[in-house]
VOMIFI-807774 format. One record per residue: residue number from 1; residue in three letters; x, y, z of N, C-alpha, C in turn; chain. Coordinates in Angstrom, 1 decimal. Layout:
REM VOMIFI-807774
NUM, ALA, X, Y, Z, X, Y, Z, X, Y, Z, A
...
//
This chain:
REM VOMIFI-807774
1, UNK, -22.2, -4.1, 6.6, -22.2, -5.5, 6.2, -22.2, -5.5, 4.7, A
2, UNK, -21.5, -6.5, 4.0, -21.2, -6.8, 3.1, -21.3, -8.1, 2.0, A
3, UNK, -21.8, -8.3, 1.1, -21.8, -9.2, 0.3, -21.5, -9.2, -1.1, A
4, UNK, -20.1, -9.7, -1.7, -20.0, -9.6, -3.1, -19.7, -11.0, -3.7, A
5, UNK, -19.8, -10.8, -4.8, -20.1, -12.4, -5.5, -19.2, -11.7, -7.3, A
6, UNK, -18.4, -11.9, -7.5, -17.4, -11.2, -8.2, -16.5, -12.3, -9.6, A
7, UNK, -16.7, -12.2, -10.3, -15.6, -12.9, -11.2, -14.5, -12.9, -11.4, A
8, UNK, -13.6, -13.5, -11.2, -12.1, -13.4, -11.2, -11.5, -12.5, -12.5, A
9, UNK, -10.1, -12.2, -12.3, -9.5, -11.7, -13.2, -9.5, -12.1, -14.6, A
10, UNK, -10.0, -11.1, -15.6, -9.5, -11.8, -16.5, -8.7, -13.2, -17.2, A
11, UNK, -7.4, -12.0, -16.7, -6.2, -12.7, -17.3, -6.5, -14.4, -16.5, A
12, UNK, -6.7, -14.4, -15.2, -6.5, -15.8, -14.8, -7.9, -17.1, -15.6, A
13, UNK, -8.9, -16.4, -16.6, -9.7, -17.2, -17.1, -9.3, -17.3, -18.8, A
14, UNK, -8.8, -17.0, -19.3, -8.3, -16.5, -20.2, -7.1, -16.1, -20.4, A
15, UNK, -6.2, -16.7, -21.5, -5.4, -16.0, -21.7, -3.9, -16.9, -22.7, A
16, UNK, -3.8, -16.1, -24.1, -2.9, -16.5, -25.3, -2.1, -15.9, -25.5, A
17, UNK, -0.7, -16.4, -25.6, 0.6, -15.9, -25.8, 1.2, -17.1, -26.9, A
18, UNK, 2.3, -16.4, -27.2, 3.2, -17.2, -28.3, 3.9, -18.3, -27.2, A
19, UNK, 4.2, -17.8, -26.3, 4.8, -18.4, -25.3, 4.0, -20.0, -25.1, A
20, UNK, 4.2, -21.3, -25.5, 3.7, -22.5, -24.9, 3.1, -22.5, -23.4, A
21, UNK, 3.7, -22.2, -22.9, 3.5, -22.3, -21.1, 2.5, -21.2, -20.5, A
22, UNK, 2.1, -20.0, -21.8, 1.6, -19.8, -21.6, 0.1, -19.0, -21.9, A
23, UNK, -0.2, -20.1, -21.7, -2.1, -20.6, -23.0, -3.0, -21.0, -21.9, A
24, UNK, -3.9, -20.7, -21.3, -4.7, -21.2, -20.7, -5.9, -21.1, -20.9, A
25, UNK, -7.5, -21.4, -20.3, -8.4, -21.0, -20.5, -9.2, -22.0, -19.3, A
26, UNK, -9.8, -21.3, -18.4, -10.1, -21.4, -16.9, -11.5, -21.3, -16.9, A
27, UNK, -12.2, -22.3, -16.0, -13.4, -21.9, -16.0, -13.8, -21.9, -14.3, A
28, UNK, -13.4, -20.7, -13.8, -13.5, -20.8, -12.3, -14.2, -20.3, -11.8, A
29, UNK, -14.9, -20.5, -10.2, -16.2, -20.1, -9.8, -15.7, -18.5, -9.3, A
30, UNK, -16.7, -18.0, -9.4, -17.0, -16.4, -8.6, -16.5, -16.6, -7.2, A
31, UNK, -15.2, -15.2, -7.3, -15.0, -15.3, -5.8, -15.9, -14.4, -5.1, A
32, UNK, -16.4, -15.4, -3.5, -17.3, -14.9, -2.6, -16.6, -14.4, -1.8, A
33, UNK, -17.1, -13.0, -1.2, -16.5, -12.3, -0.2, -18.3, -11.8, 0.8, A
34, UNK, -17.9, -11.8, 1.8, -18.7, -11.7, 3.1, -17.5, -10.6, 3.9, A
35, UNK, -18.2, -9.5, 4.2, -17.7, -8.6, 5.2, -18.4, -7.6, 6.2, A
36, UNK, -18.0, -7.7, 7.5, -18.5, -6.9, 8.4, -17.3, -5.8, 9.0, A
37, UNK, -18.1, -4.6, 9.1, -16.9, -3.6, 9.6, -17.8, -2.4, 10.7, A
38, UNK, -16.9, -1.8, 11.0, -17.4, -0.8, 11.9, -16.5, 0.4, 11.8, A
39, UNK, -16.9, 1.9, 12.5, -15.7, 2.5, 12.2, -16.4, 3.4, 13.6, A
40, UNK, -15.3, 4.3, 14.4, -15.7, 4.6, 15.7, -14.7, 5.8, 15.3, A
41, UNK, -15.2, 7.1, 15.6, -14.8, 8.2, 15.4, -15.2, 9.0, 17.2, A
42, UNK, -14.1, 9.5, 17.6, -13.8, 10.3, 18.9, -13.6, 11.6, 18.6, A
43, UNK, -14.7, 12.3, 18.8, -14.1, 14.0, 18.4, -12.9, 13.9, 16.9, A
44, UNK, -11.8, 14.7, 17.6, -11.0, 14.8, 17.0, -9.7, 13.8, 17.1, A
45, UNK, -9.9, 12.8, 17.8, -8.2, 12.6, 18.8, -8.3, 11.3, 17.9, A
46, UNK, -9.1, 10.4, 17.4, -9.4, 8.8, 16.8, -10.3, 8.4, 16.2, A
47, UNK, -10.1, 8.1, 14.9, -10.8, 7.1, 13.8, -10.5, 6.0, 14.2, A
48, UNK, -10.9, 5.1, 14.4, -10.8, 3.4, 14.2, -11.9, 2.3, 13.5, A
49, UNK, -11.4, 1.8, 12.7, -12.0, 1.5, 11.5, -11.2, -0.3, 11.4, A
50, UNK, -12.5, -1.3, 11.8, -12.5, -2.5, 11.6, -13.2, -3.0, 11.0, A
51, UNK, -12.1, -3.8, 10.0, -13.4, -4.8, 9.2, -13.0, -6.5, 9.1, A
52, UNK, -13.7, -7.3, 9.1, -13.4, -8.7, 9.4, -14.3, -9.2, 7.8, A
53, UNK, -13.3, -10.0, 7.1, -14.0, -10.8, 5.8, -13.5, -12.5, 5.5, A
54, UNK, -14.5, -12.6, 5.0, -14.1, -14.5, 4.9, -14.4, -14.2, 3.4, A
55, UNK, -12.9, -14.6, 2.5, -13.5, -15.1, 1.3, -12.8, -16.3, 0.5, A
56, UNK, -14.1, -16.8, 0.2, -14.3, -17.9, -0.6, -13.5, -18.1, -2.0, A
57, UNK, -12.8, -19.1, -3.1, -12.7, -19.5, -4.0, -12.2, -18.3, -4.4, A
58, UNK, -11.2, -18.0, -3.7, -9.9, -16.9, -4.3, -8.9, -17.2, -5.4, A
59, UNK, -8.7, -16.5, -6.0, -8.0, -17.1, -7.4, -6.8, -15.6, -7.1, A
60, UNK, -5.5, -16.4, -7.3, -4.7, -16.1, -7.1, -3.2, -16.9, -8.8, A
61, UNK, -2.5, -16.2, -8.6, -1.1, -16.5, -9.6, 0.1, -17.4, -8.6, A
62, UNK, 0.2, -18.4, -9.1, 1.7, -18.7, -8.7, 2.1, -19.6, -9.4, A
63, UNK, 3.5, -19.5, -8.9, 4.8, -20.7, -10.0, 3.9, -22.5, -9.8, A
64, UNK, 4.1, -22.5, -11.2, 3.3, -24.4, -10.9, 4.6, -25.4, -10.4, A
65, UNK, 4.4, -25.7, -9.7, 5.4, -26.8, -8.9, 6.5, -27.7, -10.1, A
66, UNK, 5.6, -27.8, -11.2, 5.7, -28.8, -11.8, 6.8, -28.1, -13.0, A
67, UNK, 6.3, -27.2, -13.6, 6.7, -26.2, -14.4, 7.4, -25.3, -14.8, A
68, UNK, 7.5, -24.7, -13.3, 8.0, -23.3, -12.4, 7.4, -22.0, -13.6, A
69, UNK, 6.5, -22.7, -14.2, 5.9, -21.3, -14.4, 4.7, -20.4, -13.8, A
70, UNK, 4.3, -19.1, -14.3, 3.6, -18.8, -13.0, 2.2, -19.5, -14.1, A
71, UNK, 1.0, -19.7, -12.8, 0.1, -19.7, -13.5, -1.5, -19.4, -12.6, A
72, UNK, -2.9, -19.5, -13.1, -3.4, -18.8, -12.3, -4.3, -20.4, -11.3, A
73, UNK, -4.5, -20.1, -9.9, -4.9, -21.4, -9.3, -6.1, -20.6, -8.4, A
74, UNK, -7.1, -21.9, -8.0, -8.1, -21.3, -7.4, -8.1, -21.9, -6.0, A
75, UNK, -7.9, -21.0, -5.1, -8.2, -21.4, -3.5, -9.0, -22.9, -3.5, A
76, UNK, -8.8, -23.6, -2.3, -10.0, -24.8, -2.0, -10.3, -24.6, -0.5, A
77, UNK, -9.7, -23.2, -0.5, -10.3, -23.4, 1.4, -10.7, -21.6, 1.4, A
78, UNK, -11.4, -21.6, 3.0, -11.9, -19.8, 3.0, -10.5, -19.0, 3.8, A
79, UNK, -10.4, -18.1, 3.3, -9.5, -17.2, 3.8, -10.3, -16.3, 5.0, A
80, UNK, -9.8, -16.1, 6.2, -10.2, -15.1, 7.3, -9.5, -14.1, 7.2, A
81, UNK, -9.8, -13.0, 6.7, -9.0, -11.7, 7.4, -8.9, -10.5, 7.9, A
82, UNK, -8.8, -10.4, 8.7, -9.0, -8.9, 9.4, -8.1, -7.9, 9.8, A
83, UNK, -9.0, -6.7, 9.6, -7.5, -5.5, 9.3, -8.8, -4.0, 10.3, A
84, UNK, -7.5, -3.6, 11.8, -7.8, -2.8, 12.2, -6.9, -1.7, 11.6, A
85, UNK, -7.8, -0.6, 11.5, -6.9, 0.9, 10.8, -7.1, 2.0, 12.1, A
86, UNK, -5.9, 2.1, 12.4, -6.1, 3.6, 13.4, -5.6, 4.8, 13.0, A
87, UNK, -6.5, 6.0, 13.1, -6.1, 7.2, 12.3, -6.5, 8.3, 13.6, A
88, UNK, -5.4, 9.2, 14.0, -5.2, 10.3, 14.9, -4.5, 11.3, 14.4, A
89, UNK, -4.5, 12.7, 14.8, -3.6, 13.8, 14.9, -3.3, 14.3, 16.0, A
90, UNK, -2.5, 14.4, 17.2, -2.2, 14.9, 17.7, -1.7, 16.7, 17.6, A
91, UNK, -2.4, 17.7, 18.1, -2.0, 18.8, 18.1, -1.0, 19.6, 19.0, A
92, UNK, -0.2, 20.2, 19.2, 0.6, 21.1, 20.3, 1.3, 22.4, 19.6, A
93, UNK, 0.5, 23.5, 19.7, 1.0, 24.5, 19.2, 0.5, 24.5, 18.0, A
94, UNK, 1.7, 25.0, 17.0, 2.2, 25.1, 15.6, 2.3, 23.6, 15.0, A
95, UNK, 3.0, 22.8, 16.0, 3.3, 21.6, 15.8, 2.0, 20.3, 15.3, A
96, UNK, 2.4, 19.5, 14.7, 1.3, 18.5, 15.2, 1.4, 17.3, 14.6, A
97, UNK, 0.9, 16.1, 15.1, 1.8, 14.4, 14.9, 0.7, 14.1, 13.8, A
98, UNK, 0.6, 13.6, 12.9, -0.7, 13.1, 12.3, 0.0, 11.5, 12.0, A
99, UNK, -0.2, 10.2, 12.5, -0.3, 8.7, 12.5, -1.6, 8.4, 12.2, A
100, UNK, -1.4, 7.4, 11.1, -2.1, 6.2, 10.3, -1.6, 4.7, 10.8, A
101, UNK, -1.8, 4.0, 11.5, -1.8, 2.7, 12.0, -2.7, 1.5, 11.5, A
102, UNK, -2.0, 0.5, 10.8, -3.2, -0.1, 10.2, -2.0, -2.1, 10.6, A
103, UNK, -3.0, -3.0, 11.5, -2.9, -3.8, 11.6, -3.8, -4.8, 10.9, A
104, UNK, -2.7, -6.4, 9.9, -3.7, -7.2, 9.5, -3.4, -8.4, 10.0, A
105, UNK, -4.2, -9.4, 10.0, -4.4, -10.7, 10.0, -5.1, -11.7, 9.2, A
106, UNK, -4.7, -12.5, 8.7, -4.8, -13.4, 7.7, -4.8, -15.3, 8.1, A
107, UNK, -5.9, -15.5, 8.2, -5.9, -17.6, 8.4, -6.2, -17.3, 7.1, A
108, UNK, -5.0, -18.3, 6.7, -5.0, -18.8, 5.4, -4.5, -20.5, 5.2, A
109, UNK, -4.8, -21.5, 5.6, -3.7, -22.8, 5.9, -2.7, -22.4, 4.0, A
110, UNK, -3.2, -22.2, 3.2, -2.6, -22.3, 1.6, -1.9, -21.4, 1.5, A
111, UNK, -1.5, -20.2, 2.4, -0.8, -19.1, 2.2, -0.5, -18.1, 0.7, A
112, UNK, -2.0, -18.3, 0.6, -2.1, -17.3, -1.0, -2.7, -16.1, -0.8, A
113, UNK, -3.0, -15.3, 0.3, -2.9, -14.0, 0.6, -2.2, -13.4, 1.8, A
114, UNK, -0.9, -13.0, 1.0, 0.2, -12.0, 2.0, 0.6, -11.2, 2.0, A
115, UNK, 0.3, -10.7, 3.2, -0.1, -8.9, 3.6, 1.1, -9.0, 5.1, A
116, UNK, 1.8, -7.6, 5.0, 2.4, -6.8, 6.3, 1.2, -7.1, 7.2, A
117, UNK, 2.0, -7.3, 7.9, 0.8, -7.3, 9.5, 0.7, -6.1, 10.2, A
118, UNK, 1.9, -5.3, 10.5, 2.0, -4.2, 10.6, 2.4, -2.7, 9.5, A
119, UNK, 1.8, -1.8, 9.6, 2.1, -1.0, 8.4, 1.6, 0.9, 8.6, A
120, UNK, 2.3, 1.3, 9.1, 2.2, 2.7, 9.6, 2.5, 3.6, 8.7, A
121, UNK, 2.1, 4.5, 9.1, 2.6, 6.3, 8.1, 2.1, 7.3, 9.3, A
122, UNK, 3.8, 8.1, 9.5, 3.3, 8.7, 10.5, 4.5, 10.5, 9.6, A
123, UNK, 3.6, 11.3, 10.0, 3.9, 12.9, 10.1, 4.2, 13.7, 10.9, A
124, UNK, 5.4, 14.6, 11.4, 5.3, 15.3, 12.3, 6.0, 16.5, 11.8, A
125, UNK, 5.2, 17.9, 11.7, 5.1, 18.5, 10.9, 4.9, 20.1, 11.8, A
126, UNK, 4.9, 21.4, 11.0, 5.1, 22.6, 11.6, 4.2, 23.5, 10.8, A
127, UNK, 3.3, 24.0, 11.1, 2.5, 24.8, 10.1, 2.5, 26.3, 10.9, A
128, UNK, 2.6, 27.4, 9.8, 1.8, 28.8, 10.6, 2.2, 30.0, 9.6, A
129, UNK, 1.5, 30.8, 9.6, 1.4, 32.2, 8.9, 2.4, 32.7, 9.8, A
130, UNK, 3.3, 33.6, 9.2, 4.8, 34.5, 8.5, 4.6, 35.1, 8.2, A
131, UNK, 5.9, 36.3, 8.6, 5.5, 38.0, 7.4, 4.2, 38.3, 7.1, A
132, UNK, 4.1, 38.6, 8.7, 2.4, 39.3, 9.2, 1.6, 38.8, 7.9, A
133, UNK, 1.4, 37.5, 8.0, 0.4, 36.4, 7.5, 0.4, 36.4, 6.1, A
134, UNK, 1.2, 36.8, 5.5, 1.7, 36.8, 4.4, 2.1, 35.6, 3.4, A
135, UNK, 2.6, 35.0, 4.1, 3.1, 33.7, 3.6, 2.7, 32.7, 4.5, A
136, UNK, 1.9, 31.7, 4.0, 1.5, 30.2, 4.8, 2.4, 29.2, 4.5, A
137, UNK, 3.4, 28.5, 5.4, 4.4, 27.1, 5.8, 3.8, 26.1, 6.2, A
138, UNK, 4.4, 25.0, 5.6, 4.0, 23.9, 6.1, 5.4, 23.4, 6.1, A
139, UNK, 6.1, 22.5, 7.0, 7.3, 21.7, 6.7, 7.1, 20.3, 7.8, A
140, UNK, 8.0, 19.5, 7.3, 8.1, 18.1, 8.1, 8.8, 17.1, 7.5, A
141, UNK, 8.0, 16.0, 8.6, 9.3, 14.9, 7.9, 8.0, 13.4, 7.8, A
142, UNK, 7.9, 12.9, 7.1, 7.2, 11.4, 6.9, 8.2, 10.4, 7.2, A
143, UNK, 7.4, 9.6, 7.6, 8.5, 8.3, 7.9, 6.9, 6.8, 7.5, A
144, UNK, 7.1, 6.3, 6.7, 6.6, 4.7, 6.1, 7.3, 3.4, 6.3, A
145, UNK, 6.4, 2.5, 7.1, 7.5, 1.9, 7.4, 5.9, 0.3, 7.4, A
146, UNK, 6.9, -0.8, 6.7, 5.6, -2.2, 7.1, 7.0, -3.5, 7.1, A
147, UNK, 6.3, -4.4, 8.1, 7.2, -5.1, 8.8, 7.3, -6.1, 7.8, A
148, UNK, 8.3, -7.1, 7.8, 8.8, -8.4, 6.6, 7.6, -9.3, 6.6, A
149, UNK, 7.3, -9.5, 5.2, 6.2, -10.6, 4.8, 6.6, -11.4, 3.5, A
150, UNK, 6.1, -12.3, 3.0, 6.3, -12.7, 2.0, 5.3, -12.0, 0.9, A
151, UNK, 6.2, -10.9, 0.3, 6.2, -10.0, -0.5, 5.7, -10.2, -1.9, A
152, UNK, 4.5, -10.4, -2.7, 4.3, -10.9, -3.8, 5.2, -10.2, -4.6, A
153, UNK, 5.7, -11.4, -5.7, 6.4, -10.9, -6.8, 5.9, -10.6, -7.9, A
154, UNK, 6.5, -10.5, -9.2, 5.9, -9.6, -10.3, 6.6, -10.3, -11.6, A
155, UNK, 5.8, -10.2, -12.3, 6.0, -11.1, -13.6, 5.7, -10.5, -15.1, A
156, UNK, 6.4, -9.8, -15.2, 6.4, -8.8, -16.9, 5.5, -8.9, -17.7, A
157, UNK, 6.1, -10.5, -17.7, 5.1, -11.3, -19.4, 3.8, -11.1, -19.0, A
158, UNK, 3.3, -11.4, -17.8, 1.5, -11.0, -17.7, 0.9, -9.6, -17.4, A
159, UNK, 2.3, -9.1, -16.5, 2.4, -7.9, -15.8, 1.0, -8.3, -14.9, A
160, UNK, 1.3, -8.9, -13.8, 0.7, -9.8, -12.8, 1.4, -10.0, -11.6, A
161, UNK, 1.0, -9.9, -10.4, 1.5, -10.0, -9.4, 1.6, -11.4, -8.9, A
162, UNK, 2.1, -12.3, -8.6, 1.5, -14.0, -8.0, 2.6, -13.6, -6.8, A
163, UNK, 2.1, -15.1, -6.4, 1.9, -15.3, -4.6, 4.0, -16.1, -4.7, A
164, UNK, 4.6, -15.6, -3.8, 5.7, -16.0, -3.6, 6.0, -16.5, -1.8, A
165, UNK, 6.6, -18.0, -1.1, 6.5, -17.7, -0.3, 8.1, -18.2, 0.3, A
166, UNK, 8.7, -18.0, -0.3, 10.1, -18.7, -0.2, 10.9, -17.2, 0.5, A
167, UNK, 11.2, -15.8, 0.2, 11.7, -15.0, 0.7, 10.9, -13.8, 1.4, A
168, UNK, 11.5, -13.4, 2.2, 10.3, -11.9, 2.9, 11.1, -11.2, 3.0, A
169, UNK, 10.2, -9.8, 2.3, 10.9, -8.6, 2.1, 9.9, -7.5, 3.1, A
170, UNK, 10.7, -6.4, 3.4, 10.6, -5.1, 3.9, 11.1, -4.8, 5.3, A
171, UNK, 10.7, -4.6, 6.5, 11.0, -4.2, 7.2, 11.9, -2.7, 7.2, A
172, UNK, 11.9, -1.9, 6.2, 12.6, -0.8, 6.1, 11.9, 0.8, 6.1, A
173, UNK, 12.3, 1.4, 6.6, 11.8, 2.4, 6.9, 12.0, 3.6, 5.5, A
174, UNK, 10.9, 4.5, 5.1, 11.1, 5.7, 4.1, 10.9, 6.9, 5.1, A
175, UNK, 12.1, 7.5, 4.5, 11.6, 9.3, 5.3, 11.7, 10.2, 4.0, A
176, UNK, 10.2, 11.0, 3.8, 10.7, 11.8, 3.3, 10.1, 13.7, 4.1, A
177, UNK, 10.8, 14.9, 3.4, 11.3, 15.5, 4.5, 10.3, 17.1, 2.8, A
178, UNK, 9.3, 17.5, 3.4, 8.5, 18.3, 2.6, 8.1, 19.6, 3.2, A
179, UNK, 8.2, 20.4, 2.1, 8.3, 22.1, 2.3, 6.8, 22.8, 1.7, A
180, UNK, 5.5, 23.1, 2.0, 4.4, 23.2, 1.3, 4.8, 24.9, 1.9, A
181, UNK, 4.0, 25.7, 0.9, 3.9, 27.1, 1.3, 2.9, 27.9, 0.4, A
182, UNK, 2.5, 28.8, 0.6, 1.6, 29.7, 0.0, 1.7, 31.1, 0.2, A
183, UNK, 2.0, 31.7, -1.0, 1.8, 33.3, -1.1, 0.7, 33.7, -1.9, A
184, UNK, -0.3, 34.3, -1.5, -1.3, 35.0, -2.6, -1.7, 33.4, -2.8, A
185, UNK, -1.8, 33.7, -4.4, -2.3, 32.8, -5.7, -1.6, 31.6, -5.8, A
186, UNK, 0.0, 31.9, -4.9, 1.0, 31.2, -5.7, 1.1, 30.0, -4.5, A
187, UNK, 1.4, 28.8, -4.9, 1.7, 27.4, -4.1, 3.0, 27.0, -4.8, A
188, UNK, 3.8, 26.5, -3.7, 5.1, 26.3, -3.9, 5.0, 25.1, -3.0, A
189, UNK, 5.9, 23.7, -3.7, 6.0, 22.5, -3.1, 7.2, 21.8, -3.4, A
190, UNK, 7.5, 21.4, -2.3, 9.1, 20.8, -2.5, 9.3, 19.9, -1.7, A
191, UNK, 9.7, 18.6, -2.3, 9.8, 17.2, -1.1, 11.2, 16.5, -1.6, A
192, UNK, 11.9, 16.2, -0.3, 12.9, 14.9, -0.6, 12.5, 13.8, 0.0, A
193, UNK, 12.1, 13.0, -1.1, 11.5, 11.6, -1.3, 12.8, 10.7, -0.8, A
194, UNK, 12.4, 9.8, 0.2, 12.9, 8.8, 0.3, 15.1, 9.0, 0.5, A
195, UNK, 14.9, 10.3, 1.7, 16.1, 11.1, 1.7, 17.2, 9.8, 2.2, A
196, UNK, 16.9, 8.8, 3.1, 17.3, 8.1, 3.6, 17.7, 6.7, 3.5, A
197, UNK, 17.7, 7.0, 2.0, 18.2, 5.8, 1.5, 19.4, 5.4, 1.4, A
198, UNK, 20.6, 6.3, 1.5, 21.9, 6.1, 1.4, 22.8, 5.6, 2.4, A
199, UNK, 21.4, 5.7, 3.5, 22.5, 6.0, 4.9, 21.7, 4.6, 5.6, A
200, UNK, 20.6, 4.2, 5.5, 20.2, 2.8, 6.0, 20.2, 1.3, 5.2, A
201, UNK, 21.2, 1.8, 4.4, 21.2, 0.6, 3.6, 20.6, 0.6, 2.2, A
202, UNK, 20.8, 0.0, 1.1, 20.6, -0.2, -0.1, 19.1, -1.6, 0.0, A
203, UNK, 18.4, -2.1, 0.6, 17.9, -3.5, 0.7, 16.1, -2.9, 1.1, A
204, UNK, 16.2, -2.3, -0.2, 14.5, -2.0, -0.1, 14.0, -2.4, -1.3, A
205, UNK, 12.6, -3.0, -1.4, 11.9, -3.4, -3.3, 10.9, -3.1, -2.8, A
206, UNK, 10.1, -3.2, -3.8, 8.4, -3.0, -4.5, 7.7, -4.1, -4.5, A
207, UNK, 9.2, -5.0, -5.0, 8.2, -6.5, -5.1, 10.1, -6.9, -5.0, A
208, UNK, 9.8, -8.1, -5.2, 11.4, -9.2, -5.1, 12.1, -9.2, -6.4, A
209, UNK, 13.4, -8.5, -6.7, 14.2, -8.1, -7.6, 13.9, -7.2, -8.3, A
210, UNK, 13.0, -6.2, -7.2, 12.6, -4.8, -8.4, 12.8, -3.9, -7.2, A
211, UNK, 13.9, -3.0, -7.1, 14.2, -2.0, -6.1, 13.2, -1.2, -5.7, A
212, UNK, 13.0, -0.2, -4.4, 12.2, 0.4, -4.6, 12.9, 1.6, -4.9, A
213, UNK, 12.3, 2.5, -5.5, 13.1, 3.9, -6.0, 14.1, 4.5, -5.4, A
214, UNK, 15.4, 5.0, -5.3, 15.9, 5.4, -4.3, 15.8, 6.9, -4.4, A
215, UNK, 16.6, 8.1, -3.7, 16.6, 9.3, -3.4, 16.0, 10.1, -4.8, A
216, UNK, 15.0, 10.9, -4.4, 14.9, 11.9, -5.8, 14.2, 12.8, -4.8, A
217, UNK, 14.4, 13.8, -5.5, 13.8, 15.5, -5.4, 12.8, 16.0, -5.9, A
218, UNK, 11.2, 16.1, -5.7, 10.6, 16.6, -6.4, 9.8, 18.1, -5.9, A
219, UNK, 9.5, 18.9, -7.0, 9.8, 20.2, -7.0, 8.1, 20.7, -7.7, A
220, UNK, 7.3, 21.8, -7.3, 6.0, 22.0, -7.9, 5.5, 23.0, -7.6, A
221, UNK, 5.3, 24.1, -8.5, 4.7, 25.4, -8.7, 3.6, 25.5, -9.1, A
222, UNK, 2.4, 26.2, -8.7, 0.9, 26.6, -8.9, 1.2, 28.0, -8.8, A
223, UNK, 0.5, 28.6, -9.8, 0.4, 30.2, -9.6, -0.8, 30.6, -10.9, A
224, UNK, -1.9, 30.8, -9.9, -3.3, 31.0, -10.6, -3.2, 32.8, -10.9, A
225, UNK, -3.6, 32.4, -12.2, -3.5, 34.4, -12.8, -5.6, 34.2, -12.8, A
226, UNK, -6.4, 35.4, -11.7, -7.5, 35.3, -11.9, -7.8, 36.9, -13.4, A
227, UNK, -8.4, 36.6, -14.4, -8.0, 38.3, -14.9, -9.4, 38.6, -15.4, A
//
């Protein structure tokens, strides 16, 4: 159980630029947050981890109607939200599945906090000692994937996220496909990040008109000299 009583951001109480539009100075109440949670751990097979929060006098960024610039506004109603997380490994052999499952929900009537409802990361991967235990492997493939929401956007000039609710982005799946190993002293790491970008389409962001990164290679040596 939980109780925090918190002061909003900065930037949204304060804040001078050369820019006219954008000069403020806010005098808003402390956002209230109330939360209860639990977490239920099974041997090895399930973590499940719930937590349910109401919070009060949320202060959030968005475009002013009037203006269309972004600016900072304070909730007049309580937000409900709740977010169950499921975390398992599955073992078979050498083999083994490791899923992260995390479902949310949001009453909001003002729609100023939006979150994927669904949002997974799942692993299925190969581990085992080689050349009479000589050498430790690890390989596999990740796949990240959260379903379309209205995706907050992003705004330079404050470098601030605000609330957008006109387009929804994601629904797109990342795979990336990683080689972990160990000799001795030495760790050797090699991942293709997000291999699957070329082939499911170009129509992935971070936020709305900011791509998410596409295909790269990254590469990483450890090699401890003990003397």
């Amino acid at each position: 159980i939980n109780h925090s009583s918190k002061a909003p951001n900065y930037n949204t109480l304060l804040y001078q630029s050369d820019y006219l539009n954008y000069n403020w100075q806010n005098n808003f109440n402390n956002i209230e947050t109330q939360q209860v949670g639990f977490k239920l751990k099974y041997k090895e097979l399930a973590n499940i981890t719930v937590d349910y929060s109401t919070i009060s006098d949320y202060v959030y960024f968005k475009k002013d109607e009037t203006t269309q610039q972004v600016r900072p506004f304070q909730n007049n109603q309580t937000i409900n939200y709740l977010r169950v997380k499921l975390e398992n490994e599955i073992k078979f052999g050498k083999f083994a599945l490791n899923n992260t499952v995390m479902y949310q929900n949001v009453k909001d009537d003002n729609n100023v906090l939006n979150v994927p409802e669904l949002n997974t990361r799942n692993t299925l991967y190969f581990s085992s000692h080689i050349f009479k235990k000589a050498l430790f492997m690890q390989t596999g493939v990740t796949i990240n994937y959260f379903n379309r929401y209205f995706m907050d956007a992003y705004s330079p000039l404050l470098a601030e996220f605000y609330v957008q609710n006109e387009r929804e982005f994601g629904s797109f799946s990342r795979l990336d496909f990683f080689l972990n190993s160990k000799v001795r002293q030495t760790r050797i790491y090699f991942k293709l990040e997000h291999f699957n970008s070329s082939f499911t389409g170009y129509n992935y962001y971070s936020a709305p008109t900011y791509p998410y990164r596409d295909f790269a290679i990254r590469f990483g040596l450890v090699w401890n000299i003990f003397l």
